[in-house]
mmCIF entry with sequence, helices, sheets and N, C-alpha, C, O atoms, coordinates in Angstrom:
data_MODEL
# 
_entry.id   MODEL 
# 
_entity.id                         1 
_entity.type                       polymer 
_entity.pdbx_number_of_molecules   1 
# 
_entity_poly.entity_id                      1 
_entity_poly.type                           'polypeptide(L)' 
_entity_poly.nstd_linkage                   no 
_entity_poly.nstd_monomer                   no 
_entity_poly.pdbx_seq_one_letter_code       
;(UNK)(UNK)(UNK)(UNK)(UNK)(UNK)(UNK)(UNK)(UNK)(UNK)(UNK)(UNK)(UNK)(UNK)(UNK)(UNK)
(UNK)(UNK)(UNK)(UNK)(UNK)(UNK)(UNK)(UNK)(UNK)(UNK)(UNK)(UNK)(UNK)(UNK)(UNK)(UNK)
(UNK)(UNK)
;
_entity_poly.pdbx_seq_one_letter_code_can   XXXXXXXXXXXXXXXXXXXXXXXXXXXXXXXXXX 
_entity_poly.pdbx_strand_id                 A 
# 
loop_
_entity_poly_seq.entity_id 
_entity_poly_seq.num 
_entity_poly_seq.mon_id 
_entity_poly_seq.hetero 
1 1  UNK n 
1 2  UNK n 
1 3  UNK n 
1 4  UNK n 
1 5  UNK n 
1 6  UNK n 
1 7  UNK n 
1 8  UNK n 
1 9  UNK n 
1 10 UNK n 
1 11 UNK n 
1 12 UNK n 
1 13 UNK n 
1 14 UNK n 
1 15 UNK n 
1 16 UNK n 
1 17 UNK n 
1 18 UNK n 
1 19 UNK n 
1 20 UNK n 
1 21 UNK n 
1 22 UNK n 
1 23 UNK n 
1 24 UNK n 
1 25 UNK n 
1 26 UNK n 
1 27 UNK n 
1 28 UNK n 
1 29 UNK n 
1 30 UNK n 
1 31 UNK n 
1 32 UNK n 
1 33 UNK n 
1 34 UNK n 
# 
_struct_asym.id          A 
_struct_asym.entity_id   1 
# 
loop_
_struct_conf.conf_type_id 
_struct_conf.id 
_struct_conf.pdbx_PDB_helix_id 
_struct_conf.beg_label_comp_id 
_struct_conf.beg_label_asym_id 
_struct_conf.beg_label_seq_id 
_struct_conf.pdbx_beg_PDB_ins_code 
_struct_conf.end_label_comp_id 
_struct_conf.end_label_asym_id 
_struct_conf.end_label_seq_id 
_struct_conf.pdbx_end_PDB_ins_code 
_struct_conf.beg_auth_comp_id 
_struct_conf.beg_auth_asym_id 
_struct_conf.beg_auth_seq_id 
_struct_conf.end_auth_comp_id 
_struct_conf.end_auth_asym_id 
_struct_conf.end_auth_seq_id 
_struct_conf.pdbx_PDB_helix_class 
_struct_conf.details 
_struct_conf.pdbx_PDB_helix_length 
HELX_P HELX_P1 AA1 UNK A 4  ? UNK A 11 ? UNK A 4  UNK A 11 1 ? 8  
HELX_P HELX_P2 AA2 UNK A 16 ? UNK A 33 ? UNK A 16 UNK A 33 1 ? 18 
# 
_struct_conf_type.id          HELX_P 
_struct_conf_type.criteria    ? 
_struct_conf_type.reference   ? 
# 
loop_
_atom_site.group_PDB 
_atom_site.id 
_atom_site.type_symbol 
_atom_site.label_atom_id 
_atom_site.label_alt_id 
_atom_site.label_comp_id 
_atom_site.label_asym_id 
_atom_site.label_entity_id 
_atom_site.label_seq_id 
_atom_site.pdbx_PDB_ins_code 
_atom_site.Cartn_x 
_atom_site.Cartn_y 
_atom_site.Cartn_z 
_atom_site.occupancy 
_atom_site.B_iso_or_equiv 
_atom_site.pdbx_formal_charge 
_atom_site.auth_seq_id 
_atom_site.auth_comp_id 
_atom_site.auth_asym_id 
_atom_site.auth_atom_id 
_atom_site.pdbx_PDB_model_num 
ATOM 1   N N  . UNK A 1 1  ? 36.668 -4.229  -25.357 1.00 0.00 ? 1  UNK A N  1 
ATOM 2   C CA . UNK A 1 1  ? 38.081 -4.623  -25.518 1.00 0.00 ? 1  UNK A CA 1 
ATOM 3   C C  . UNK A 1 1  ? 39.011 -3.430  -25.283 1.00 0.00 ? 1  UNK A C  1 
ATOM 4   O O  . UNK A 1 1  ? 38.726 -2.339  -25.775 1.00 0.00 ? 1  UNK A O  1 
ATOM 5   N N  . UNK A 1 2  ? 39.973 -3.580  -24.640 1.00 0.00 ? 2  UNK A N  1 
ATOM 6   C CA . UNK A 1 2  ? 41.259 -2.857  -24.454 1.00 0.00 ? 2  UNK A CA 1 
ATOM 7   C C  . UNK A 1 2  ? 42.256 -2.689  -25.056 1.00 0.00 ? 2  UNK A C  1 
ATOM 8   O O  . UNK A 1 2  ? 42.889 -3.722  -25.274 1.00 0.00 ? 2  UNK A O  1 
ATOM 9   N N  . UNK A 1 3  ? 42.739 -1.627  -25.488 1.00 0.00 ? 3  UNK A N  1 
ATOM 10  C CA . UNK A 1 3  ? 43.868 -1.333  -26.530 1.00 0.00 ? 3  UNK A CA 1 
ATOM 11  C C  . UNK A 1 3  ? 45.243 -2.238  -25.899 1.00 0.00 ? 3  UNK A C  1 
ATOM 12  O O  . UNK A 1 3  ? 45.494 -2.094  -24.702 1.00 0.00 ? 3  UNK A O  1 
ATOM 13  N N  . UNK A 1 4  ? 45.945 -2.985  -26.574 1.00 0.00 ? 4  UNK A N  1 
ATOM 14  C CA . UNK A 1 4  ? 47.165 -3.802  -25.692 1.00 0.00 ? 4  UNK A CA 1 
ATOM 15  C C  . UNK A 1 4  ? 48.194 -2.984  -25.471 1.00 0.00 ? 4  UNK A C  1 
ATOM 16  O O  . UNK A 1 4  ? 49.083 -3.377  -24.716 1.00 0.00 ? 4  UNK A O  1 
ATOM 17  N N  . UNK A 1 5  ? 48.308 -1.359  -26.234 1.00 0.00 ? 5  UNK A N  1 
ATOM 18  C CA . UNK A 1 5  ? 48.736 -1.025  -25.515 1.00 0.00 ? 5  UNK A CA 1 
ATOM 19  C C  . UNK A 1 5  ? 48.809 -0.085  -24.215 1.00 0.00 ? 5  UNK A C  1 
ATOM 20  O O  . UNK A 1 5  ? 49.720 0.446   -23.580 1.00 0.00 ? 5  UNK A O  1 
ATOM 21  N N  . UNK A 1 6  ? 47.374 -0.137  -24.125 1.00 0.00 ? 6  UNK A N  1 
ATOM 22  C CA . UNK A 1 6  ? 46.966 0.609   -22.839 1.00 0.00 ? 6  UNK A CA 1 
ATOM 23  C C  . UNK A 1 6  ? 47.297 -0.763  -21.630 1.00 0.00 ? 6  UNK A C  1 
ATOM 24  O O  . UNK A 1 6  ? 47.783 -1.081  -20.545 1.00 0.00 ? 6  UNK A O  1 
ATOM 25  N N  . UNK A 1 7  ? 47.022 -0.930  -22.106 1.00 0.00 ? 7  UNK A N  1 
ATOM 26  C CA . UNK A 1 7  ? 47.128 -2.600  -21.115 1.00 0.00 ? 7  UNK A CA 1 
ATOM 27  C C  . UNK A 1 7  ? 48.919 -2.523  -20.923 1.00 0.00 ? 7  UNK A C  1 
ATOM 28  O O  . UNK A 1 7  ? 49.454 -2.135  -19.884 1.00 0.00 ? 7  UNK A O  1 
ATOM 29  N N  . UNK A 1 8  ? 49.461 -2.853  -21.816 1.00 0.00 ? 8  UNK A N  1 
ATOM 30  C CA . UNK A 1 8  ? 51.063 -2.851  -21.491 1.00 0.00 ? 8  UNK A CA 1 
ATOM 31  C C  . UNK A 1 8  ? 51.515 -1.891  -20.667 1.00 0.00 ? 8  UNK A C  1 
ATOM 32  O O  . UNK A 1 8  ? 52.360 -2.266  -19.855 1.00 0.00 ? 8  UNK A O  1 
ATOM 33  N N  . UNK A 1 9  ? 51.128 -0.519  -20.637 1.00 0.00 ? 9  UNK A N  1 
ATOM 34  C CA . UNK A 1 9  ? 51.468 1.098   -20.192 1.00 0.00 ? 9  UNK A CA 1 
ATOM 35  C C  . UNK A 1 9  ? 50.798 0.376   -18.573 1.00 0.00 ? 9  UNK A C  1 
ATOM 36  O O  . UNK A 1 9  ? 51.403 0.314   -17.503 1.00 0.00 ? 9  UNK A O  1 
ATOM 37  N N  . UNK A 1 10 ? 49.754 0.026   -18.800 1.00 0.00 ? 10 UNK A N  1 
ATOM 38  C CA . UNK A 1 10 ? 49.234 -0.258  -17.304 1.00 0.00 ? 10 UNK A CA 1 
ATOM 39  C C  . UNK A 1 10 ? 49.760 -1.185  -16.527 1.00 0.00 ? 10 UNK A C  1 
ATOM 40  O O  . UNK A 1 10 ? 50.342 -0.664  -15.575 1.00 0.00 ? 10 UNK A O  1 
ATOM 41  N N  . UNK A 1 11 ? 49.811 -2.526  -16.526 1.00 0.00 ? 11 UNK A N  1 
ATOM 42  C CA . UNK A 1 11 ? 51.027 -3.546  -16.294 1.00 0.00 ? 11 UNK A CA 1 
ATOM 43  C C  . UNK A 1 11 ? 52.092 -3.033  -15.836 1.00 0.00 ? 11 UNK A C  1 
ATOM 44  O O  . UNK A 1 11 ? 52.467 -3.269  -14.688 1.00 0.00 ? 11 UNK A O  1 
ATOM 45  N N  . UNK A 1 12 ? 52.787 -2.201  -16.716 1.00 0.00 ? 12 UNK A N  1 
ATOM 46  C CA . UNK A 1 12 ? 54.415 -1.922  -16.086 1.00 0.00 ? 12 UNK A CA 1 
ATOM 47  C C  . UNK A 1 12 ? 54.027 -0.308  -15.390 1.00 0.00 ? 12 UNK A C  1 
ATOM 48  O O  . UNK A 1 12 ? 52.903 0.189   -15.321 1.00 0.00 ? 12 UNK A O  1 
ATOM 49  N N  . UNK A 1 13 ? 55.064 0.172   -15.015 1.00 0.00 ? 13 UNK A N  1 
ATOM 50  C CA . UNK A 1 13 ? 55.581 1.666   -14.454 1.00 0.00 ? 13 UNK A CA 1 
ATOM 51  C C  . UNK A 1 13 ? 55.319 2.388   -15.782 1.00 0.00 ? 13 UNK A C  1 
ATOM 52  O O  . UNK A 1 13 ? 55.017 3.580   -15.735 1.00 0.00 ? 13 UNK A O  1 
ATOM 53  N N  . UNK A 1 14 ? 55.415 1.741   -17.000 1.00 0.00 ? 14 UNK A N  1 
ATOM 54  C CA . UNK A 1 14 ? 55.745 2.503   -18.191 1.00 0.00 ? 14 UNK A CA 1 
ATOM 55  C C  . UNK A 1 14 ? 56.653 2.615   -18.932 1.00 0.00 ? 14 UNK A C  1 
ATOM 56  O O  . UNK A 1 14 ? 56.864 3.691   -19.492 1.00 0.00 ? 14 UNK A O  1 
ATOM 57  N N  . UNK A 1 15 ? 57.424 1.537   -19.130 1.00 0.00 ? 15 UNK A N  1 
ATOM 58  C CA . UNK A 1 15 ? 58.645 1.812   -19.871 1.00 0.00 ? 15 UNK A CA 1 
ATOM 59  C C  . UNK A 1 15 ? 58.941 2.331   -21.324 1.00 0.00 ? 15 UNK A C  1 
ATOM 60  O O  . UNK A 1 15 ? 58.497 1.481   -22.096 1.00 0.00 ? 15 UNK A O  1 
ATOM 61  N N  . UNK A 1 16 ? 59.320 3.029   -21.790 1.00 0.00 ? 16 UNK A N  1 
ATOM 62  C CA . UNK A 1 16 ? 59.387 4.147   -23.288 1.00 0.00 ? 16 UNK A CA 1 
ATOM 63  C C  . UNK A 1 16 ? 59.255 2.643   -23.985 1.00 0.00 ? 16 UNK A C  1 
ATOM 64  O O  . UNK A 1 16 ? 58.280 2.321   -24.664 1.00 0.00 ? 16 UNK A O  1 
ATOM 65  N N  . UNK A 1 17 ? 60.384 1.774   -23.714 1.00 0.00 ? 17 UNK A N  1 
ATOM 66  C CA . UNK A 1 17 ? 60.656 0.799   -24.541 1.00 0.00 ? 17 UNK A CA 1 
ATOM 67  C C  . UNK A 1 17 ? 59.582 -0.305  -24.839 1.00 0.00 ? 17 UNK A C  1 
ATOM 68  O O  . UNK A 1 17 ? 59.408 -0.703  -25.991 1.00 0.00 ? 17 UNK A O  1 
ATOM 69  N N  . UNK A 1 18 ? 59.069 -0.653  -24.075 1.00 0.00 ? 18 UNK A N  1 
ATOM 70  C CA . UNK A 1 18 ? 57.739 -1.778  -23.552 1.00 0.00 ? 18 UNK A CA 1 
ATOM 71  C C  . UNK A 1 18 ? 56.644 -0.657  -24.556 1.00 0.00 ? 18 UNK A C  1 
ATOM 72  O O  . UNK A 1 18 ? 56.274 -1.188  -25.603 1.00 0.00 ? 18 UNK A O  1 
ATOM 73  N N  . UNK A 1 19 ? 56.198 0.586   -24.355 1.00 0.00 ? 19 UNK A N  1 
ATOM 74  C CA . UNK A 1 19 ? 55.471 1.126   -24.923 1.00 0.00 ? 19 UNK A CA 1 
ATOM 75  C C  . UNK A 1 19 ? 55.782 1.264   -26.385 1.00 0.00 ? 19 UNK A C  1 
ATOM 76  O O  . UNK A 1 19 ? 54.694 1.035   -26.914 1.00 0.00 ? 19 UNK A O  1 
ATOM 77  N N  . UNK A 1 20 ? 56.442 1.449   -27.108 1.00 0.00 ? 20 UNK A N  1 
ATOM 78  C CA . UNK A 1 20 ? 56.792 1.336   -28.360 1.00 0.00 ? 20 UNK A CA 1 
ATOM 79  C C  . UNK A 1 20 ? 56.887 -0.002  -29.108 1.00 0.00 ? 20 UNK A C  1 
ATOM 80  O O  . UNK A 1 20 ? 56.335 -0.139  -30.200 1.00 0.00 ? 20 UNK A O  1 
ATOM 81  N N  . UNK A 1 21 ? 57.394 -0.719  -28.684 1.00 0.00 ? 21 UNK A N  1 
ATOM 82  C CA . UNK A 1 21 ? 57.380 -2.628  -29.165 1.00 0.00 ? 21 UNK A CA 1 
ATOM 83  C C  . UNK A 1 21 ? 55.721 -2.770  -28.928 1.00 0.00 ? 21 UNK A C  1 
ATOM 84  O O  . UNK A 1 21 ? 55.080 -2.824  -29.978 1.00 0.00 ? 21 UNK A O  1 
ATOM 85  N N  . UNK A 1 22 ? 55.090 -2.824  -27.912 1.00 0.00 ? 22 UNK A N  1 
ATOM 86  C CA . UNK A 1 22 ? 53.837 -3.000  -27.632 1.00 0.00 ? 22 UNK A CA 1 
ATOM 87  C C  . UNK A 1 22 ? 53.062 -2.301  -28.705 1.00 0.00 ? 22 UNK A C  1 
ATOM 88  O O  . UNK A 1 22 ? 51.918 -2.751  -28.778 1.00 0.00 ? 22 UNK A O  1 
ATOM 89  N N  . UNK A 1 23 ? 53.302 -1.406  -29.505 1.00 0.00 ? 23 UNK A N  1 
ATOM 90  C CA . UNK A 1 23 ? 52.659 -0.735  -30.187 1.00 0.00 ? 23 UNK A CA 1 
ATOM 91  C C  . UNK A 1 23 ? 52.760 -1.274  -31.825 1.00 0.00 ? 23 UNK A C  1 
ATOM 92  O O  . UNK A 1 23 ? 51.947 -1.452  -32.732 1.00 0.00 ? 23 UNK A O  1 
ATOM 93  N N  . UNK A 1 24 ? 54.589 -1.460  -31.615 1.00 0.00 ? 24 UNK A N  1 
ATOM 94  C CA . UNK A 1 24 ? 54.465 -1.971  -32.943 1.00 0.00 ? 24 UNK A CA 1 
ATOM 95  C C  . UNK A 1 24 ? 53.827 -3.521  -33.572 1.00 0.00 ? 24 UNK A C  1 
ATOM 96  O O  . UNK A 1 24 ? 53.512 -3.917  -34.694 1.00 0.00 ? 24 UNK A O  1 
ATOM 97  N N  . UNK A 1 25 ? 53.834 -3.991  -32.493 1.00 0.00 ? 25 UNK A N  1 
ATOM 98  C CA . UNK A 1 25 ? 52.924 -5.512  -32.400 1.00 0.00 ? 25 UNK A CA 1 
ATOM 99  C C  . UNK A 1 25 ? 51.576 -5.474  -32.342 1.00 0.00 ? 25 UNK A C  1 
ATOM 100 O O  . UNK A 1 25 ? 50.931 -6.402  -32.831 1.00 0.00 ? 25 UNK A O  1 
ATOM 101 N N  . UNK A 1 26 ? 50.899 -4.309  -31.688 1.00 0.00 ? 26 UNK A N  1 
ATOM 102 C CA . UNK A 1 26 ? 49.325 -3.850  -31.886 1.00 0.00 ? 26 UNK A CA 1 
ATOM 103 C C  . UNK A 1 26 ? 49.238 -3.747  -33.536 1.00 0.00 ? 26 UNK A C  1 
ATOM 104 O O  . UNK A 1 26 ? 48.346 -4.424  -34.048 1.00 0.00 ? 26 UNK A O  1 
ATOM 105 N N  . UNK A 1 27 ? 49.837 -3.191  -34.163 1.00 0.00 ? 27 UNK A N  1 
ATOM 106 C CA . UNK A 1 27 ? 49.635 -2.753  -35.145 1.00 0.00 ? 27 UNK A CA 1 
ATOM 107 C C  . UNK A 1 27 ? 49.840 -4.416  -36.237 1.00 0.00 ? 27 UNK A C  1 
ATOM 108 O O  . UNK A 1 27 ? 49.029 -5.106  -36.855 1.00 0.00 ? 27 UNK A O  1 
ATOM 109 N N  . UNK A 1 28 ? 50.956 -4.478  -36.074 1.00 0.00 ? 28 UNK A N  1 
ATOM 110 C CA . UNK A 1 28 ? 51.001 -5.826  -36.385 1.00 0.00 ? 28 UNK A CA 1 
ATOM 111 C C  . UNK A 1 28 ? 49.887 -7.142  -36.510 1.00 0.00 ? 28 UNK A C  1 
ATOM 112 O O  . UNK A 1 28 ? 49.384 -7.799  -37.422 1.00 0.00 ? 28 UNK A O  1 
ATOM 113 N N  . UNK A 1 29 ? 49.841 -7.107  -35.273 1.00 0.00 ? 29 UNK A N  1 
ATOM 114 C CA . UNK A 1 29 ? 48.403 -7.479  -35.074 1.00 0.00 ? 29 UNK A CA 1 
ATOM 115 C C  . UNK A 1 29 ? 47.299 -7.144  -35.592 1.00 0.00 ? 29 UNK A C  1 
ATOM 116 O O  . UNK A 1 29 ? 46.534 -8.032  -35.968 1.00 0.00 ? 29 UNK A O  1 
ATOM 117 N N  . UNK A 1 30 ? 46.982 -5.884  -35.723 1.00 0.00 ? 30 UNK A N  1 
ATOM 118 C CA . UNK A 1 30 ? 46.038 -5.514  -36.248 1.00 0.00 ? 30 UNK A CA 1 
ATOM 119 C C  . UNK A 1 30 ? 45.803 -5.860  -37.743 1.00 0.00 ? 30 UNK A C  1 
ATOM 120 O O  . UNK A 1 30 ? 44.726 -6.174  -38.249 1.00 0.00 ? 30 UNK A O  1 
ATOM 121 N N  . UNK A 1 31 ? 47.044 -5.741  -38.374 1.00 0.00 ? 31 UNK A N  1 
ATOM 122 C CA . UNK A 1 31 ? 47.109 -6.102  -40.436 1.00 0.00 ? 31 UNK A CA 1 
ATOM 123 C C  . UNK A 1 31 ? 47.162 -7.167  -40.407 1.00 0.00 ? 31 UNK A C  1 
ATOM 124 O O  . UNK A 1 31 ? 47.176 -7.537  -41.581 1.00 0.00 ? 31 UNK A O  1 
ATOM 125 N N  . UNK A 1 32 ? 47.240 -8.610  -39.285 1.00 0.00 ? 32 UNK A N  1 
ATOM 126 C CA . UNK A 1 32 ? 46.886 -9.505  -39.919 1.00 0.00 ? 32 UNK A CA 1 
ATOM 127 C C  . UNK A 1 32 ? 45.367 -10.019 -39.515 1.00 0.00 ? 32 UNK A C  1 
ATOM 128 O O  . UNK A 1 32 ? 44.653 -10.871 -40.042 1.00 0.00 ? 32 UNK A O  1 
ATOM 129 N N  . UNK A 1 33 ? 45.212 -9.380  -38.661 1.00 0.00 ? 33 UNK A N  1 
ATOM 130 C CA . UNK A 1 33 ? 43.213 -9.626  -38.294 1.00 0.00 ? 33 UNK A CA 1 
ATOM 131 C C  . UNK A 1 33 ? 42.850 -9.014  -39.525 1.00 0.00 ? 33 UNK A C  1 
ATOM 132 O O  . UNK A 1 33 ? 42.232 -9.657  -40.374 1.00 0.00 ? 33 UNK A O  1 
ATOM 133 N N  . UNK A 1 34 ? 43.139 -7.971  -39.676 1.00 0.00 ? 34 UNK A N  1 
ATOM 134 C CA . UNK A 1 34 ? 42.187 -7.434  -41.055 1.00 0.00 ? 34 UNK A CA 1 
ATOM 135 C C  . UNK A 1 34 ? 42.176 -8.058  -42.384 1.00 0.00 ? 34 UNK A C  1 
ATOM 136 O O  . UNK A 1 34 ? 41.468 -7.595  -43.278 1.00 0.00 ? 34 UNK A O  1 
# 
């Protein structure tokens, strides 16, 4: 499995913004799987 936000960073050019939301929703994600 792939980190989503390596996946997001890869998808786009990279946007600061896309990379940070993407991250905070990984995480997000993550506390409610656990």
């Amino acid at each position: 499995m792939q980190d989503p936000v390596v996946v997001a960073t890869r998808d786009d050019n990279g946007t600061a913004q896309r990379q940070v939301f993407s991250r905070k929703m990984a995480i997000k994600e993550l506390i409610q799987l656990i």
